[in-house]
HTML snippet that shows the backbone in 3Dmol.js (N, CA, C, O; Angstrom):
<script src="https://3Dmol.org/build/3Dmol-min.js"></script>
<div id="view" style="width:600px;height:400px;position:relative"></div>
<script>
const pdb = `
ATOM      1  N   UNK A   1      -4.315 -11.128 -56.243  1.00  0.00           N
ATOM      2  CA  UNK A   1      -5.074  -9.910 -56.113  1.00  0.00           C
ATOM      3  C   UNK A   1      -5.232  -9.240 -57.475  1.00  0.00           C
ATOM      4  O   UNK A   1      -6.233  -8.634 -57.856  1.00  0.00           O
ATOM      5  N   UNK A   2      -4.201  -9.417 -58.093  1.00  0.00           N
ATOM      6  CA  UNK A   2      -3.789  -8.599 -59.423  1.00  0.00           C
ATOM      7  C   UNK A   2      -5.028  -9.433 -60.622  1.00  0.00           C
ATOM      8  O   UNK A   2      -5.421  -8.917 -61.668  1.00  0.00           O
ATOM      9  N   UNK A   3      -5.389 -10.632 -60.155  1.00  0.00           N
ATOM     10  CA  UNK A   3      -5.770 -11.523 -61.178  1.00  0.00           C
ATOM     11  C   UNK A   3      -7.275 -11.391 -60.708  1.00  0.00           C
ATOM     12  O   UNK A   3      -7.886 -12.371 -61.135  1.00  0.00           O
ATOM     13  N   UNK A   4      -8.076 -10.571 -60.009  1.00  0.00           N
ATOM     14  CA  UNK A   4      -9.012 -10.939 -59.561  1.00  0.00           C
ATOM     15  C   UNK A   4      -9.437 -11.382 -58.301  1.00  0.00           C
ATOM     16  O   UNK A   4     -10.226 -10.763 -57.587  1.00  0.00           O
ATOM     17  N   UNK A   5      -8.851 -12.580 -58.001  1.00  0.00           N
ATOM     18  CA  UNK A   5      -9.294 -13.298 -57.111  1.00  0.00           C
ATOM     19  C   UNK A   5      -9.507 -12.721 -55.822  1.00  0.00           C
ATOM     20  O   UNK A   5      -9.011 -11.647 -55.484  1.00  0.00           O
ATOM     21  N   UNK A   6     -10.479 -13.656 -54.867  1.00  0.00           N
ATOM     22  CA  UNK A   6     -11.436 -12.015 -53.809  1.00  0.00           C
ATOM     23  C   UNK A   6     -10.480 -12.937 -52.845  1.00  0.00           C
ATOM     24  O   UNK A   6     -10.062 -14.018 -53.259  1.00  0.00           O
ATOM     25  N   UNK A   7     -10.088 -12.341 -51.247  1.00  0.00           N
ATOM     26  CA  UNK A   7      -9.111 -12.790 -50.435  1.00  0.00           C
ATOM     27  C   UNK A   7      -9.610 -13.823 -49.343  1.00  0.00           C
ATOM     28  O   UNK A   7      -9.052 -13.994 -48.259  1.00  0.00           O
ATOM     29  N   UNK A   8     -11.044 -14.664 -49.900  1.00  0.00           N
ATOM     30  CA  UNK A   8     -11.238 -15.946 -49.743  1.00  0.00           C
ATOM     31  C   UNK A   8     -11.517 -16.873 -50.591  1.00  0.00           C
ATOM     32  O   UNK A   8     -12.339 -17.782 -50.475  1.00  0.00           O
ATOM     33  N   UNK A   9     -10.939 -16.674 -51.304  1.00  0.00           N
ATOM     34  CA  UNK A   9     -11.091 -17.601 -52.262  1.00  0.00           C
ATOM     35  C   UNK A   9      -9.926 -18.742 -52.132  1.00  0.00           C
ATOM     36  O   UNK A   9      -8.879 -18.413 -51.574  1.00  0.00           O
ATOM     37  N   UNK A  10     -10.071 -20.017 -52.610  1.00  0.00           N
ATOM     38  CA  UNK A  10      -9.460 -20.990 -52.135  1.00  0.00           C
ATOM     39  C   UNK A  10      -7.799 -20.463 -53.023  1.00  0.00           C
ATOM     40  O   UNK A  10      -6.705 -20.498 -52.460  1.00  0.00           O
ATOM     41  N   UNK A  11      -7.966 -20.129 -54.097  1.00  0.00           N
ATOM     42  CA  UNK A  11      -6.549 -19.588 -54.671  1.00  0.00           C
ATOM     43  C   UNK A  11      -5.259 -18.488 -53.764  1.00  0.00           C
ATOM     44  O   UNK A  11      -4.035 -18.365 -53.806  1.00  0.00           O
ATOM     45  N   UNK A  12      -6.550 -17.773 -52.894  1.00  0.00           N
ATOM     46  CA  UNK A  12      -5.394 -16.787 -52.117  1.00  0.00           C
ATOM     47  C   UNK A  12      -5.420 -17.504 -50.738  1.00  0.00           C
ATOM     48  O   UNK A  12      -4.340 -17.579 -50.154  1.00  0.00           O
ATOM     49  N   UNK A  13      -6.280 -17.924 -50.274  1.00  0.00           N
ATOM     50  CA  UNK A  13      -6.146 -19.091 -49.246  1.00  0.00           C
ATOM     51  C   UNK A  13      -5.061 -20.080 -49.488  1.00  0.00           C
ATOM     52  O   UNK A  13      -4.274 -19.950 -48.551  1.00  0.00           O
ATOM     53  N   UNK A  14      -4.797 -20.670 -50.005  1.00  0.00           N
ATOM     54  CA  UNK A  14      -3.614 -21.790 -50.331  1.00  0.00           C
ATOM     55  C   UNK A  14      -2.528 -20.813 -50.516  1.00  0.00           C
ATOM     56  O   UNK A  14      -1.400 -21.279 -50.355  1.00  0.00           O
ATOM     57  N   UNK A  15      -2.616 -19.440 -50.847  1.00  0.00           N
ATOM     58  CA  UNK A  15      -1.470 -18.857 -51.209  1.00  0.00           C
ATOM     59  C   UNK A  15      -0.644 -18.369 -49.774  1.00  0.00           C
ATOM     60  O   UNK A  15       0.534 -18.570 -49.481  1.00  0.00           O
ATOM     61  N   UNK A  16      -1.828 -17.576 -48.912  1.00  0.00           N
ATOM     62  CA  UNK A  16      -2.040 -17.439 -47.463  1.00  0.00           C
ATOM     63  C   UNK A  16      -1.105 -18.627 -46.414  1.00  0.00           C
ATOM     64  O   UNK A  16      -0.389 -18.155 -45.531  1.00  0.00           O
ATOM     65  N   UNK A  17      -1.176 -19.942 -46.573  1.00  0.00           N
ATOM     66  CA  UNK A  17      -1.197 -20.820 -45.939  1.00  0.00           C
ATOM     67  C   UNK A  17       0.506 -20.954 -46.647  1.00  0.00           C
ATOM     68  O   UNK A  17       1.497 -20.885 -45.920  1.00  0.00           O
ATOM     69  N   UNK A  18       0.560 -21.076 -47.592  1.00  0.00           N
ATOM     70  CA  UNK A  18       2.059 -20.882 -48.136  1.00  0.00           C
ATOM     71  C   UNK A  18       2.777 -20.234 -47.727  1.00  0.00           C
ATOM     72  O   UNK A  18       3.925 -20.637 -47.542  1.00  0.00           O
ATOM     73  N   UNK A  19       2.393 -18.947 -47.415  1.00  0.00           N
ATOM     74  CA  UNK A  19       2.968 -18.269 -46.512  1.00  0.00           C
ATOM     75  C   UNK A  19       3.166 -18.383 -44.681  1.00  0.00           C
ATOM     76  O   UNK A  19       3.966 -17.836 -43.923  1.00  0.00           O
ATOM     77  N   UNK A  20       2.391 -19.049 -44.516  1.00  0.00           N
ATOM     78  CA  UNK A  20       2.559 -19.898 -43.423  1.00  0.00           C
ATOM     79  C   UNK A  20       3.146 -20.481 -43.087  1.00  0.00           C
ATOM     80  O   UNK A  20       3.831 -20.290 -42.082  1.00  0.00           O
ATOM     81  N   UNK A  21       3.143 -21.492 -43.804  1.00  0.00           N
ATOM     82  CA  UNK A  21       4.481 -22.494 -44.036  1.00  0.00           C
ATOM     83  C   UNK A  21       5.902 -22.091 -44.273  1.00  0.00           C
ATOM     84  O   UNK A  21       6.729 -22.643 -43.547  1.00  0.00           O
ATOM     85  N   UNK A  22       6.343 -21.220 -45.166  1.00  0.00           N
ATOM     86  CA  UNK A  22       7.094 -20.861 -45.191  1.00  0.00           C
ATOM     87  C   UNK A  22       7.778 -19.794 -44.276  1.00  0.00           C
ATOM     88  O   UNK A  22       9.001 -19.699 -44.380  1.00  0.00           O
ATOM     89  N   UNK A  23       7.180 -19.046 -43.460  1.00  0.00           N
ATOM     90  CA  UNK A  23       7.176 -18.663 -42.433  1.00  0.00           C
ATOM     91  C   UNK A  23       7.921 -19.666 -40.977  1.00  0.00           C
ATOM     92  O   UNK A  23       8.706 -19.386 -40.072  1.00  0.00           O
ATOM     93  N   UNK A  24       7.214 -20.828 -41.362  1.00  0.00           N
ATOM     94  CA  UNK A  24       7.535 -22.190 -40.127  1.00  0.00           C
ATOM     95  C   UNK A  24       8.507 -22.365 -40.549  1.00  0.00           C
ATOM     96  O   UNK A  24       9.328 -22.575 -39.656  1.00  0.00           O
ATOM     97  N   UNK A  25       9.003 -22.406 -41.723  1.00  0.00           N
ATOM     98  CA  UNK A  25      10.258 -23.362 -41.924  1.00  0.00           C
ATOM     99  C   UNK A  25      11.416 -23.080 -41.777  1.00  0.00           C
ATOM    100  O   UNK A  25      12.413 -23.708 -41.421  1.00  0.00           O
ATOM    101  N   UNK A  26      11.017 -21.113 -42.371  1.00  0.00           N
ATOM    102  CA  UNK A  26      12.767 -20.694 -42.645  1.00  0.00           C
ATOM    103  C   UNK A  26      12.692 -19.797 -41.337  1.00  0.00           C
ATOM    104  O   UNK A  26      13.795 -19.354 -41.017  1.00  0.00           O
ATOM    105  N   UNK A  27      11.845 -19.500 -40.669  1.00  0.00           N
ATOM    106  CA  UNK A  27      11.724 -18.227 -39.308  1.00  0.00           C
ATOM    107  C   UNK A  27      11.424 -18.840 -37.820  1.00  0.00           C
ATOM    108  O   UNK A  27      12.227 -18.533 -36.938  1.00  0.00           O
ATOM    109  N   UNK A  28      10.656 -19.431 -37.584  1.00  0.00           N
ATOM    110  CA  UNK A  28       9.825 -19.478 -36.420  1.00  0.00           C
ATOM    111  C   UNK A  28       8.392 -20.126 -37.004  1.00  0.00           C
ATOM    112  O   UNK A  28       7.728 -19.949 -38.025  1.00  0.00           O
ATOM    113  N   UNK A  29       8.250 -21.117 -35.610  1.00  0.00           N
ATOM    114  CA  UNK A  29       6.715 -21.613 -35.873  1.00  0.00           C
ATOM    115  C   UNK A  29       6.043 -20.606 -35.951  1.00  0.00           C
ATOM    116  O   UNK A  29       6.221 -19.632 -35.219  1.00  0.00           O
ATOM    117  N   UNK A  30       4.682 -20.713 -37.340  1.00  0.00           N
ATOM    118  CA  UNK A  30       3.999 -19.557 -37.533  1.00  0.00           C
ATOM    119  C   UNK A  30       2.769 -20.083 -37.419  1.00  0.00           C
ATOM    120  O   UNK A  30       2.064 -19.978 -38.423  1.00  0.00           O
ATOM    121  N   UNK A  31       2.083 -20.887 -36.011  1.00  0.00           N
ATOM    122  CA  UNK A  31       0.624 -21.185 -36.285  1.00  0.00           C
ATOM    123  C   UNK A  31      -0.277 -20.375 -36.675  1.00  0.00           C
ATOM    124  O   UNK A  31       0.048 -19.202 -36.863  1.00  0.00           O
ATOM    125  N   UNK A  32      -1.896 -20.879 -36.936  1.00  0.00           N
ATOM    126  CA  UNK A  32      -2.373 -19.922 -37.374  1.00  0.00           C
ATOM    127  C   UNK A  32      -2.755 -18.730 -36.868  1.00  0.00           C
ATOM    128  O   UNK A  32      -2.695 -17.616 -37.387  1.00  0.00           O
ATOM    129  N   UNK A  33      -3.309 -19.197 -35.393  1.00  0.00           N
ATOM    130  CA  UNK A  33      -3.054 -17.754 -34.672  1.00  0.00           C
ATOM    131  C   UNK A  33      -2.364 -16.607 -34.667  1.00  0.00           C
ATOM    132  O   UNK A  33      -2.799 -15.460 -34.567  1.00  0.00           O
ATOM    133  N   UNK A  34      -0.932 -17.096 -34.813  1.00  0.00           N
ATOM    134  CA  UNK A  34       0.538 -16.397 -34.989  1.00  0.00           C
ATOM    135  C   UNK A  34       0.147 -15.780 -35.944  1.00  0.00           C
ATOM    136  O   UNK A  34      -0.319 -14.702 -35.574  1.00  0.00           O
ATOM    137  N   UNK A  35       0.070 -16.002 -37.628  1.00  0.00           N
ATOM    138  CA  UNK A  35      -0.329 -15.696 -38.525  1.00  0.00           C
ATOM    139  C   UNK A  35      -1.687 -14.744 -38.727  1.00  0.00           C
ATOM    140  O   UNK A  35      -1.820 -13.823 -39.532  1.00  0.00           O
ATOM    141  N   UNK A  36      -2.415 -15.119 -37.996  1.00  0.00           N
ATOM    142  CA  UNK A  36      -3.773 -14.222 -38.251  1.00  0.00           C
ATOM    143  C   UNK A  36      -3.135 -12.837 -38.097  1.00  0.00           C
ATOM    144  O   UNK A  36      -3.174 -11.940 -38.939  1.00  0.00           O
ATOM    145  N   UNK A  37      -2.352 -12.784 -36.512  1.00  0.00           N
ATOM    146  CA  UNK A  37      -1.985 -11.754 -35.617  1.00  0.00           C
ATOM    147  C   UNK A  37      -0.833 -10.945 -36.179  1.00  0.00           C
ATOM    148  O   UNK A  37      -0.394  -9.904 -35.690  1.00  0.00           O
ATOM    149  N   UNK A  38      -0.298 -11.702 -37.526  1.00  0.00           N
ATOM    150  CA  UNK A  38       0.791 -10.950 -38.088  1.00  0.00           C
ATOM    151  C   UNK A  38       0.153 -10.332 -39.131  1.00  0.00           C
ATOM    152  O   UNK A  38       0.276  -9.119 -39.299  1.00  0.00           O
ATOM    153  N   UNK A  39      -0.588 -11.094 -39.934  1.00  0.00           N
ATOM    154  CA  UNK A  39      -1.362 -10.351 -40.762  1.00  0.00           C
ATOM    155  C   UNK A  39      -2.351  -8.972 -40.511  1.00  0.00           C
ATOM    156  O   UNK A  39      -2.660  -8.173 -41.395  1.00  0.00           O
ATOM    157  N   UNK A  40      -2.738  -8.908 -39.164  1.00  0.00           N
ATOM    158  CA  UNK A  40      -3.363  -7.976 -38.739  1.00  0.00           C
ATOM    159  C   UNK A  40      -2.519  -6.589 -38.303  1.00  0.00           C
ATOM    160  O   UNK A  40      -2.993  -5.478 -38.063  1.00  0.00           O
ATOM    161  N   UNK A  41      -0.842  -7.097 -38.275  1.00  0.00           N
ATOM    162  CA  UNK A  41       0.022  -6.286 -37.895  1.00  0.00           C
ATOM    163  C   UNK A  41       0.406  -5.430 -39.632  1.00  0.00           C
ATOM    164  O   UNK A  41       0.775  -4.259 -39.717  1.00  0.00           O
ATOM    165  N   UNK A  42       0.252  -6.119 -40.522  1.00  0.00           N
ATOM    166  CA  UNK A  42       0.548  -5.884 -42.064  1.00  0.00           C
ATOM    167  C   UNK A  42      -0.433  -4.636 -42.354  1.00  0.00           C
ATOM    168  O   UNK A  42      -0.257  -3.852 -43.287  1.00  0.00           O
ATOM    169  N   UNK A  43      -1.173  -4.584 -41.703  1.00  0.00           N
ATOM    170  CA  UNK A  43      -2.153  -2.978 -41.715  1.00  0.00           C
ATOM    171  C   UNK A  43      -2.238  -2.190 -40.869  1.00  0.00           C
ATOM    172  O   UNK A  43      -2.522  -1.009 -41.070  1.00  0.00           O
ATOM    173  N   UNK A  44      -2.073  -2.554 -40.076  1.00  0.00           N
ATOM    174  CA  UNK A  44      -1.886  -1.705 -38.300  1.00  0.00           C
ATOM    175  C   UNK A  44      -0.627  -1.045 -38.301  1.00  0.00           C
ATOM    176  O   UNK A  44      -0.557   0.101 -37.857  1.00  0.00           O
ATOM    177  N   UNK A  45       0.155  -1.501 -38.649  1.00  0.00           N
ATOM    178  CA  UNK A  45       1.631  -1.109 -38.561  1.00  0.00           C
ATOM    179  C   UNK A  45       2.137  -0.322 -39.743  1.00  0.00           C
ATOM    180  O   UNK A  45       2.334  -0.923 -40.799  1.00  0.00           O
ATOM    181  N   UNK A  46       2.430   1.354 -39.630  1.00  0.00           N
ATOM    182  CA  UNK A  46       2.427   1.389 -40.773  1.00  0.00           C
ATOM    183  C   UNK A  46       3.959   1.513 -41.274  1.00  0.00           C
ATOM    184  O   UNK A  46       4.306   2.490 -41.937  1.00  0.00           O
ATOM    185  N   UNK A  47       4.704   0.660 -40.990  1.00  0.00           N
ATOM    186  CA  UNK A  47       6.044   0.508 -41.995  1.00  0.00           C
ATOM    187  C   UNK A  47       5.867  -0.799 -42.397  1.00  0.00           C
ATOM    188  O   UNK A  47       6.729  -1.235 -43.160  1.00  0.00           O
ATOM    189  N   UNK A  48       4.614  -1.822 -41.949  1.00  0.00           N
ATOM    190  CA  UNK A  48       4.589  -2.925 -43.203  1.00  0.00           C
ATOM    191  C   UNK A  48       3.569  -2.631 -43.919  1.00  0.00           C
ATOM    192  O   UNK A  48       3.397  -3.102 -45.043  1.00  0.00           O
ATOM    193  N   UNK A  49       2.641  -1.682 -43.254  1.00  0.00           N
ATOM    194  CA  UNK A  49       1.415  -1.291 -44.463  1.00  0.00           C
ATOM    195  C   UNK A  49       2.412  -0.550 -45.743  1.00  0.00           C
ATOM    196  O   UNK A  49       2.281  -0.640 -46.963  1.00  0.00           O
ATOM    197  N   UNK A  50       3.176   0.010 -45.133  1.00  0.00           N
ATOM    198  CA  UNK A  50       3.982   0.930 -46.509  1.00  0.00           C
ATOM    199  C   UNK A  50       4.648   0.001 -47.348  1.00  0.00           C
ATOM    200  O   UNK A  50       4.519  -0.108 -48.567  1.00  0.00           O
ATOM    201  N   UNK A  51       5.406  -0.690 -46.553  1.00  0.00           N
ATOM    202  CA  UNK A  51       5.957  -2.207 -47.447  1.00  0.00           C
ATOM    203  C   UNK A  51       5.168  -2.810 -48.968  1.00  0.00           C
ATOM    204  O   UNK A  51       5.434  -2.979 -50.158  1.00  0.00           O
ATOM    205  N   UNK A  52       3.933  -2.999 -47.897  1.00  0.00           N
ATOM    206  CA  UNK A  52       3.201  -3.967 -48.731  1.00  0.00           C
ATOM    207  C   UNK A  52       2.287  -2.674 -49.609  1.00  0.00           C
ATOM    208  O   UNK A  52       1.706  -3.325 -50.477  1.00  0.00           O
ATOM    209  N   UNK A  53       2.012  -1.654 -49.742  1.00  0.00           N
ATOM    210  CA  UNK A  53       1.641  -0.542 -50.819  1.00  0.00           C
ATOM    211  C   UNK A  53       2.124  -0.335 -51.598  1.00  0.00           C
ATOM    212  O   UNK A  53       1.627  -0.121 -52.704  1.00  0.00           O
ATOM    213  N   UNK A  54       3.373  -0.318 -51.291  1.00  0.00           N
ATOM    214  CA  UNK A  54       4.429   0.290 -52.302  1.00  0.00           C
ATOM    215  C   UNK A  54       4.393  -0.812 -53.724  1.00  0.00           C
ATOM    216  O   UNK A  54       4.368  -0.374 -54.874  1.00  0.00           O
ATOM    217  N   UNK A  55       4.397  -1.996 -53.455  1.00  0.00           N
ATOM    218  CA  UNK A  55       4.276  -3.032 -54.048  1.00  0.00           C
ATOM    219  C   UNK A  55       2.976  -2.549 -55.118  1.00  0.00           C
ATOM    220  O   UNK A  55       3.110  -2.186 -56.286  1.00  0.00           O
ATOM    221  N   UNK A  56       1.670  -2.669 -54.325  1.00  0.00           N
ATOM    222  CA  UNK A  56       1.033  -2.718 -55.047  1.00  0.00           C
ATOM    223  C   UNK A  56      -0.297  -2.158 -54.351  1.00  0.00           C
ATOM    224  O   UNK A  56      -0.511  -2.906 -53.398  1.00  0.00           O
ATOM    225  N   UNK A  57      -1.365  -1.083 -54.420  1.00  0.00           N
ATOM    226  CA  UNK A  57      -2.202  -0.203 -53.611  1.00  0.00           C
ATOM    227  C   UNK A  57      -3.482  -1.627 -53.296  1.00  0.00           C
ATOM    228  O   UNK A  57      -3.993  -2.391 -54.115  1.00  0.00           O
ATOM    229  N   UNK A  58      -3.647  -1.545 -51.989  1.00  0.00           N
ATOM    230  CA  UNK A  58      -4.834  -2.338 -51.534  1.00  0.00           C
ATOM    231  C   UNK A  58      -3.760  -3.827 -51.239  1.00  0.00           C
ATOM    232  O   UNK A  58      -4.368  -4.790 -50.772  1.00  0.00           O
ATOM    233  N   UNK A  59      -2.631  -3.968 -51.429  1.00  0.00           N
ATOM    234  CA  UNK A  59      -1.885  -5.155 -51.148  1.00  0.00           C
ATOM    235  C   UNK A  59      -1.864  -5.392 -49.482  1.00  0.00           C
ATOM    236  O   UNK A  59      -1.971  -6.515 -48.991  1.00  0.00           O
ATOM    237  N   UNK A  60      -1.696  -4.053 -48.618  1.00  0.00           N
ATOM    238  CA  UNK A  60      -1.730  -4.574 -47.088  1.00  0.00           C
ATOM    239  C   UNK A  60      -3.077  -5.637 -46.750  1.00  0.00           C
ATOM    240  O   UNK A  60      -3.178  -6.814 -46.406  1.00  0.00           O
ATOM    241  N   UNK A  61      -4.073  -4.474 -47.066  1.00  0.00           N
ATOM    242  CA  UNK A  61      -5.513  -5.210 -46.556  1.00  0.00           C
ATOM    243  C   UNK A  61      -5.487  -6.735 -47.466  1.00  0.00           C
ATOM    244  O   UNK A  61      -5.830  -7.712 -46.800  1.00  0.00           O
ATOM    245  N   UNK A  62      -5.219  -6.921 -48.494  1.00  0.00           N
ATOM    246  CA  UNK A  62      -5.421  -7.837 -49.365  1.00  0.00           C
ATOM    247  C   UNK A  62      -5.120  -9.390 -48.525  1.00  0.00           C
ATOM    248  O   UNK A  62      -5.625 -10.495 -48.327  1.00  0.00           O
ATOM    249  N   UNK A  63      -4.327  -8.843 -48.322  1.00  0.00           N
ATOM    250  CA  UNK A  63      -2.467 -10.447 -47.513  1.00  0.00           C
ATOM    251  C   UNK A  63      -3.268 -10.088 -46.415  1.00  0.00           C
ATOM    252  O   UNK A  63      -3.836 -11.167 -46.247  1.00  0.00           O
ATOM    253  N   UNK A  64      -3.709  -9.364 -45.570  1.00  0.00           N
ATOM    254  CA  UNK A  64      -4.409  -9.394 -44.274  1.00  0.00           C
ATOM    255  C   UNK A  64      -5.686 -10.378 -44.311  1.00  0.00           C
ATOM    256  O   UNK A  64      -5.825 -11.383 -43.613  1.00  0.00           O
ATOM    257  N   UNK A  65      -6.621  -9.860 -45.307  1.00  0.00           N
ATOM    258  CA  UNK A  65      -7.944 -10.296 -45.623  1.00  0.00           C
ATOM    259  C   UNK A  65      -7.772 -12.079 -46.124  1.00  0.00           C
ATOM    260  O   UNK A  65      -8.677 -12.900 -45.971  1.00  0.00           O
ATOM    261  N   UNK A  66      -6.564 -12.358 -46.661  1.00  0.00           N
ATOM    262  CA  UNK A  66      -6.511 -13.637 -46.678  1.00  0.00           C
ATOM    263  C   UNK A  66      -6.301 -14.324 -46.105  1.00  0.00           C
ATOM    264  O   UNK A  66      -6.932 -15.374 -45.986  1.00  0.00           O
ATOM    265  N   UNK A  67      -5.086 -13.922 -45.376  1.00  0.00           N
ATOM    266  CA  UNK A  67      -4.697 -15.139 -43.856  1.00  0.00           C
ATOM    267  C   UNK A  67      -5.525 -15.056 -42.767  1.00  0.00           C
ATOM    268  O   UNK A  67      -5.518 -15.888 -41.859  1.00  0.00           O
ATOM    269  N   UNK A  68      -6.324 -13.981 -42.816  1.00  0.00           N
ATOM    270  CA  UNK A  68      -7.321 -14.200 -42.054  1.00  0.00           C
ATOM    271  C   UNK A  68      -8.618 -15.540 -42.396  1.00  0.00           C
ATOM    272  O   UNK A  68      -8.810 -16.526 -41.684  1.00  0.00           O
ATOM    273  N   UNK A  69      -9.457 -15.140 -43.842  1.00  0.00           N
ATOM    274  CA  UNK A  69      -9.567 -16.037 -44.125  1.00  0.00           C
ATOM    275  C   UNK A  69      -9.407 -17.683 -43.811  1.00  0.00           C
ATOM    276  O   UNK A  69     -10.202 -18.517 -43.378  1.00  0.00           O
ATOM    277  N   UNK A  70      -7.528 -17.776 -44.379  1.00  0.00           N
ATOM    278  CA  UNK A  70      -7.578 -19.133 -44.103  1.00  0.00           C
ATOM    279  C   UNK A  70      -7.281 -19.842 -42.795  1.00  0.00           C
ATOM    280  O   UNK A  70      -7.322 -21.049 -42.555  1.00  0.00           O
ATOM    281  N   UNK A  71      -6.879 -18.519 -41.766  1.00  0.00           N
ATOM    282  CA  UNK A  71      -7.025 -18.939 -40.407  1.00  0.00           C
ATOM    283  C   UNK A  71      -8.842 -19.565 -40.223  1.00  0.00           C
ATOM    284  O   UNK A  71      -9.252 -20.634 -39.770  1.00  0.00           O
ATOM    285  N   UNK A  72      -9.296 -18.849 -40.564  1.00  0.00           N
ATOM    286  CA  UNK A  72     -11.031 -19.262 -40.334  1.00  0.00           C
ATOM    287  C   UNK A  72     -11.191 -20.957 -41.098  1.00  0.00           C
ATOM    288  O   UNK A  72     -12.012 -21.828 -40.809  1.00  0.00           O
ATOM    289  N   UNK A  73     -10.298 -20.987 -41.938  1.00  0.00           N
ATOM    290  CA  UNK A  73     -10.513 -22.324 -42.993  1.00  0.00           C
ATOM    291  C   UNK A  73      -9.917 -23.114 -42.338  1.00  0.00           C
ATOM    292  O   UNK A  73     -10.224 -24.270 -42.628  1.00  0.00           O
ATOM    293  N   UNK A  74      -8.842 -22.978 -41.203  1.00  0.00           N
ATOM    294  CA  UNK A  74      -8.053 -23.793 -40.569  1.00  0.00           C
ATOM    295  C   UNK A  74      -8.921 -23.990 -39.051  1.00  0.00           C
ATOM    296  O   UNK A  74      -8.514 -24.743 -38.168  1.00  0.00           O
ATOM    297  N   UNK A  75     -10.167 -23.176 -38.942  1.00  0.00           N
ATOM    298  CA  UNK A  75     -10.639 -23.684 -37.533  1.00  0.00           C
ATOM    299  C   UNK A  75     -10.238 -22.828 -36.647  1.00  0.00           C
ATOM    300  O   UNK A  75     -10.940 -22.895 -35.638  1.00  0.00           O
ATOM    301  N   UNK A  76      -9.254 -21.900 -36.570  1.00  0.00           N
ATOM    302  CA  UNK A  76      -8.431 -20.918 -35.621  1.00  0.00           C
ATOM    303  C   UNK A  76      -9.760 -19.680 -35.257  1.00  0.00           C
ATOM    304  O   UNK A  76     -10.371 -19.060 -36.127  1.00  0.00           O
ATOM    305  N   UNK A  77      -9.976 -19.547 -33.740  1.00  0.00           N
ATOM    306  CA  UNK A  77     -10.682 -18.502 -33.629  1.00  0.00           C
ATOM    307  C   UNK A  77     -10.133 -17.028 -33.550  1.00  0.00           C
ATOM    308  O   UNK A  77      -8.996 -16.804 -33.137  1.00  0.00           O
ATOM    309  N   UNK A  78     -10.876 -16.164 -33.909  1.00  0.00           N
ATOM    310  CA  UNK A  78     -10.559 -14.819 -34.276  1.00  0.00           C
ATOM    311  C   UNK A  78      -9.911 -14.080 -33.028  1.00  0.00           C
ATOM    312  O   UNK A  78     -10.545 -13.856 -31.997  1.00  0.00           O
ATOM    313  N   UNK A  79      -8.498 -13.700 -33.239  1.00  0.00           N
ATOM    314  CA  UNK A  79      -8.212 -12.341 -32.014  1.00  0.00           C
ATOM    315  C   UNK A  79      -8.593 -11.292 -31.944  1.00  0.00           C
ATOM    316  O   UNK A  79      -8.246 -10.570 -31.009  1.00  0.00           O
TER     317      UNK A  79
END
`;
const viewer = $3Dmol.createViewer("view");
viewer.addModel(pdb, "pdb");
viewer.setStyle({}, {cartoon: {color: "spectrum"}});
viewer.zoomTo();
viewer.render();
</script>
């Protein structure tokens, strides 16, 4: 986000999906559905919207706008 890159772009997409994965491995299966629906919780919710602000302003929508994204890149239809 910091570097530019817009939150479909294949750089935050692969980054998105990393987070996915890593999600599966060390937590709970995180298909993409799962994932879309958490990402949508990262702005809706506001003690992870605050989380992810505090970090860095426009970071909730950002991580939202991407895994959404690469849910769409993965074929997953929209909730």
């Amino acid at each position: 986000m910091l570097e530019g890159w817009e939150p479909d772009s294949t750089v935050a997409m692969d980054l998105a999906e990393a987070h996915r994965e890593l999600l599966s491995r060390w937590f709970y299966d995180c298909s993409p559905e799962l994932h879309r629906a958490l990402g949508s919780m990262y702005v809706e919710d506001d003690r992870f919207a605050q989380h992810y602000e505090e970090r860095a302003s426009g970071l909730a929508s950002y991580l939202c706008d991407a895994i959404q994204a690469n849910a769409e890149r993965l074929g997953t239809a929209g909730i």
